[in-house]
C-alpha positions, 0 to 999 in steps of 0.5 A: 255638213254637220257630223252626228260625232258632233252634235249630240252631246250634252253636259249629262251626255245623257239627254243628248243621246235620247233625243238621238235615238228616239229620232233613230228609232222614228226613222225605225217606225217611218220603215215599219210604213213603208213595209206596210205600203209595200205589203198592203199593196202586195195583197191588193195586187192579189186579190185583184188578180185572183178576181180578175183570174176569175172573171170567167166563173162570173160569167153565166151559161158561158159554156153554152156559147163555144168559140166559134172563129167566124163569130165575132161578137163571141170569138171578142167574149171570149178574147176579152174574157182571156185577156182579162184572165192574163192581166190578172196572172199579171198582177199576180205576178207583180205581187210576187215580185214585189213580195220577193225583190222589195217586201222581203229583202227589205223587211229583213234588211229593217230588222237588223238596222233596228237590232243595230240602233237598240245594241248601240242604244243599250251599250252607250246608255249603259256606259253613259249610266256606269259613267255616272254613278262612278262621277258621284262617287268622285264627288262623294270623295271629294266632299270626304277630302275636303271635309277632312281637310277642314277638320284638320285645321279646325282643329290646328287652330283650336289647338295650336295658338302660334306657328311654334307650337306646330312646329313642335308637334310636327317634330314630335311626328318626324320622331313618332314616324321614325319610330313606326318605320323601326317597329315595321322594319323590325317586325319584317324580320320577326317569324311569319309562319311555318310554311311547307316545314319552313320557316318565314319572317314577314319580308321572306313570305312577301318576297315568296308571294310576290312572285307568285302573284307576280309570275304565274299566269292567272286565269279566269275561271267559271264555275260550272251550273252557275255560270260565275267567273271568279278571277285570278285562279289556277289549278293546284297542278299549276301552282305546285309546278311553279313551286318546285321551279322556283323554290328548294323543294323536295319533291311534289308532295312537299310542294302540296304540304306548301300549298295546304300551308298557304291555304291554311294561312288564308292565301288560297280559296278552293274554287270547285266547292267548299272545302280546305284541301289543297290537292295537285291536280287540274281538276281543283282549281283556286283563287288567290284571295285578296288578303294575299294582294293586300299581304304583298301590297299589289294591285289585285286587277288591271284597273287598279293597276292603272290608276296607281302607276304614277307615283303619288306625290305628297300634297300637304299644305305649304306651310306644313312643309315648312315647318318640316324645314323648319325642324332639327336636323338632328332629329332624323336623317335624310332617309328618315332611319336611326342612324345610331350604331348601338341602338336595338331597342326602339322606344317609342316616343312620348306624344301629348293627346292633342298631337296624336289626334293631330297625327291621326287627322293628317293620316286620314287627310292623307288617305281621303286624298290619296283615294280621291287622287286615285280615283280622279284619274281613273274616272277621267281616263274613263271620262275619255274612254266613254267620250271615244265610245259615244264617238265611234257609236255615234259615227256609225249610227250616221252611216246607219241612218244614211244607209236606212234613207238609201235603204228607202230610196231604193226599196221605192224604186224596186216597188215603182219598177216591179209594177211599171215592168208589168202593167204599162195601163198605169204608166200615170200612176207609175211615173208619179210615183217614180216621180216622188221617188226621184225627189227623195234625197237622203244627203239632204234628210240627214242634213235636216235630221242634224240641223233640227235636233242635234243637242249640242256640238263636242265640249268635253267636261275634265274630271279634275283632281281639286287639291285642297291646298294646291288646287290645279297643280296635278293636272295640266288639262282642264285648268283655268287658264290663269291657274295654269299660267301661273303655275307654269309662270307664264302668260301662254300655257306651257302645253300650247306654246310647246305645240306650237312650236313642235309643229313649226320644227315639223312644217319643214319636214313636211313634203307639200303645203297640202300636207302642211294644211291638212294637218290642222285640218284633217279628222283624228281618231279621239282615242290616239289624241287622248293617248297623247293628252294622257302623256302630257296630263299626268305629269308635271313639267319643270320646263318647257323640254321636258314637254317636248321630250314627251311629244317626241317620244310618244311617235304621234304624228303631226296631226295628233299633236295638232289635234291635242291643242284643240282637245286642250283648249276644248277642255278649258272650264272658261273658253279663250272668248268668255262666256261673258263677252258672248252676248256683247259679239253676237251683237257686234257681228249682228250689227255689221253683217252684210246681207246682199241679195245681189251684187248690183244691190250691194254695189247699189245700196253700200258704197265701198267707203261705207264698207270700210267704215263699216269693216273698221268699225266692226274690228274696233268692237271687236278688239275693245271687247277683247280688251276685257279678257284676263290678260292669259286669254288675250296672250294664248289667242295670240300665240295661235293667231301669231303662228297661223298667220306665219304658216299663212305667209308660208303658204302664200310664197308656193305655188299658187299661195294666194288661193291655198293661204285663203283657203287655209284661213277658211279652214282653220277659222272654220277648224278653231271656231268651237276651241276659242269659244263655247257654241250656243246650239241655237246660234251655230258655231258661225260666231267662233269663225267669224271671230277667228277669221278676223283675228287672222286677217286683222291680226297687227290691228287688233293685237297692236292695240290690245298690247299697248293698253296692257302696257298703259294699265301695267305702267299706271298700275306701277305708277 
């Protein structure tokens, strides 16, 4: 059966949730109409028993006639009037009980599960929404970068006629670095402050900062009345006592003349009010400001952390890089410092106009793309992080609505048995009733609530980094696939062909083909997939073992590894079946479906060489469509078929091989169907596993003839 984890989503991931949850929220109102059935039969039941208890005040002068035994006409007034009497405490009783065992557990149960729906509506629509805001904001950047970009060589072309001429300037902007270097070098050195009657240059303050921001604990503080949090505080208690620990002080009181001096320097702001004072005590409480993490060149917050831990490598254009090459050796060193022995004094060095607007266009190049670079990987490690949440709310929101229908099922026949236990007159009306509640199925409602309204199956959109110069060079998912081949300068993804063969050196190791086929088969948490998918992301490979290093040593298990191939090709802007042969298959596979009512009417309708005739003629349109695919494409599908078809071969020689490999082909056929193709809601992802299934069991076939057509176009196109 279909998963909510997998059918509600959409490129805005927005439209698929509100189709979601305004089912969720009908499924609310269709209890709502079941409480108001159970109490409005409640107050019936009343209201019928209170008159029937009655009955006897309804009965005129009845006082006069006395219950006389031997009478029998009026000893039957009198029992039927009793007996009336009874069935109404009967159905008084059956209100009570349908108010006690069915209106109220079921009444407070529905409230919780609409508080359950609206929380989870509330917090994936607020994080849907933050999602979005911070994806046009990446955008923004990039037009800022690549604007950049373009301005940058615009203004190389208007200025600079010949490739010398920049290479002049580009020396005049090794020396003029050179020169900023020596200036801030020089500068580290030169008197900072006076700091608790010690003096500091610029280096010794940022090493004695450093450490504070670095070592003592920071805590969050809330300030009282107005309920604000301020982050990264202490106390004055505690900063003095880190002082005395750490550093040369005298006592507490030299230690408190420190921190009025890092105060006085604009370090340090007072949290409890306004005020300039620096006292030791708990009760005073400070905030490290942000000039101080500017001052030492630290992140101020986790978030920022992360984004900057990897190392941003300088992405310039390739030829910029050549014609520093191209420069003199003498002009800098390979540290880029003066290596002159007598030489105190830095001069700085003269540079035409149209070379300092040069220097400072590249500089803004470099910071728009640092920024941008920035936030491309914290916006697609956010990207993951909304996509395990819209996961794991999605997934339990399925248990929800599972659990409402049976909630139903069983409100429904507490109602039908509280009043068939009581009133055996409406055995009828009971059993009719017991009846429809026998018919209800909520398996199947879940399954019909999927199939009519699901937006969409599991198809993750990457936040790529699209480097001006080098685009597709700093991530590895995500990528076209005939980008990522050439860089890695192969025709099979480097990532996918390490997979694969990680898993082969894993199947050995493995203690039965069940665990073999459950691998590729068995559910993954996103998040662990996305912990590995982030190791492999970040990082530029120079081969194929460093790959495998980095698989090795993230501990996953087989399955996690598995499921990154997948996630890999999910993540693909252009699937391994482009979207452009999707109409020409669907057609293919329209045409050559066998539809039997029955096997006599197959045997009868179709011999068995016309099924042949039309099996080979299907797996001809199939190969010759695929024969337009880039030739990357047709490479990757291969290395995968390849790989199962050889797991398949391994099934097939244990015991009972032939039912487990068939099995398996099903199964993994049925587990690629989405990752080898874009699904069409409308059409189901029935295409996918069709098309995957014969690519197994035609494999020779297909791939045979798709190979020597690479080869025939290859050896024209040489000739």
């Amino acid at each position: 059966m279909p998963l909510f984890a997998d059918s509600f989503w959409s490129d805005d991931l927005d439209s698929g949730l509100k189709v979601l949850f305004e089912k969720l929220h009908q499924g609310c109102g269709q209890c709502d109409l079941f409480i108001q059935l159970f109490a409005s039969r409640m107050q019936f039941e009343v209201n019928y028993g209170r008159q029937l208890g009655g009955i006897k005040q309804g009965v005129d002068d009845l006082d006069k006639f006395a219950d006389d035994p031997e009478a029998t006409i009026l000893s039957a007034l009198h029992g039927i009037i009793e007996n009336t009497s009874l069935e109404g405490n009967q159905h008084l009783m059956v209100a009570s009980n349908i108010e006690q065992l069915v209106l109220t557990p079921f009444s407070k149960w529905c409230h919780d599960h609409r508080k359950r729906v609206e929380y989870s509506e509330k917090i994936l629509k607020t994080n849907v929404s933050n999602f979005d805001k911070s994806r046009s904001y990446v955008s923004k950047l990039e037009r800022e970068y690549f604007n950049r970009c373009r301005q940058l060589e615009d203004f190389k072309k208007a200025n600079y006629a010949n490739d010398d001429e920049l290479i002049k300037a580009m020396e005049s902007l090794k020396l003029l670095q050179k020169y900023e270097k020596d200036v801030a070098r020089e500068k580290e050195y030169q008197k900072f402050a006076t700091v608790g009657n010690i003096d500091f240059d610029y280096k010794s303050m940022r090493e004695v900062l450093q450490l504070l921001l670095t070592k003592l604990p920071k805590y969050n503080y809330t300030v009282p009345f107005i309920n604000y949090t301020l982050e990264n505080t202490n106390s004055g208690s505690d900063i003095t006592r880190f002082l005395l620990e750490n550093m040369s002080l005298k006592d507490l009181d030299h230690a408190e003349v420190f921190g009025q001096d890092l105060m006085n320097l604009g370090f340090l702001k007072y949290c409890n009010g306004v005020g300039n004072t620096f006292v030791n005590s708990k009760k005073f409480q400070y905030q490290w400001k942000s000039y101080s993490y500017r001052f030492v060149d630290i992140p101020q917050s986790a978030d920022e952390n992360d984004s900057t831990a990897l190392p941003l490598e300088p992405r310039l254009s390739a030829y910029i890089q050549d014609f520093n090459l191209n420069l003199p050796s003498s002009a800098t060193t390979d540290s880029g410092e003066d290596t002159s022995t007598g030489e105190t004094t830095v001069v700085e060095p003269e540079t035409g106009e149209s070379d300092k607007n040069l220097f400072k266009l590249m500089k803004e190049v470099e910071l728009a793309d640092k920024k941008y670079y920035r936030e491309c990987l914290k916006m697609d490690t956010l990207r993951c992080s909304v996509e395990e949440l819209l996961v794991d709310h999605l997934t339990f929101m399925e248990r929800c609505e599972l659990d409402r229908l049976k909630a139903v099922k069983k409100a429904t026949f507490d109602f039908c048995a509280t009043v068939s236990n009581k009133i055996s007159s409406l055995k009828i009306s009971v059993d009719n009733m017991i009846q429809k509640e026998d018919s209800m199925d909520p398996n199947a409602d879940l399954l019909h609530f999927l199939m009519k309204y699901r937006t969409g199956y599991f198809q993750p959109h990457v936040i790529t980094y699209n480097n001006y110069y080098n685009p597709g060079a700093f991530q590895n998912f995500g990528i076209d696939l005939e980008t990522r081949c050439r860089l890695d300068k192969k025709v099979v993804p480097s990532i996918a062909s390490v997979i694969l063969s990680y898993m082969d050196q894993v199947y050995p190791e493995l203690p039965s083909d069940k665990v073999r086929i459950s691998v590729w088969t068995a559910p993954v948490k996103l998040n662990l997939s996305h912990q590995l998918r982030n190791l492999l992301n970040r990082r530029q490979f120079k081969d194929d073992a460093e790959i495998m290093e980095v698989i090795k040593e993230s501990n996953s298990d087989a399955s996690t590894v598995a499921s990154v191939l997948k996630i890999y090709l999910l993540e693909l802007p252009e699937p391994l079946v482009s979207d452009d042969i999707y109409d020409v298959l669907k057609m293919l596979y329209a045409k050559y479906t066998i539809h039997p009512t029955t096997e006599e009417d197959s045997q009868n309708s179709q011999t068995e060489e016309e099924l042949q005739e039309m099996e080979s003629n299907k797996i001809r349109g199939l190969y010759t469509t695929l024969s337009s695919l880039p030739k990357p494409h047709i490479a990757t599908l291969d290395a995968i078929t390849t790989h199962f078809c050889r797991l398949i071969k391994i099934l097939k020689m244990g015991e009972n091989g032939q039912e487990i490999a068939s099995e398996f082909t099903h199964s993994i056929s049925q587990e690629f169907a989405n990752c080898i193709i874009k699904v069409r809601v409308s059409d189901g992802n029935d295409l996918g596993y069709r098309i995957f299934y014969d690519l197994l069991t035609h494999k020779k076939e297909i791939f045979g003839v798709l190979k020597r057509q690479g080869s025939r176009a290859k050896s024209e196109n040489s000739n």
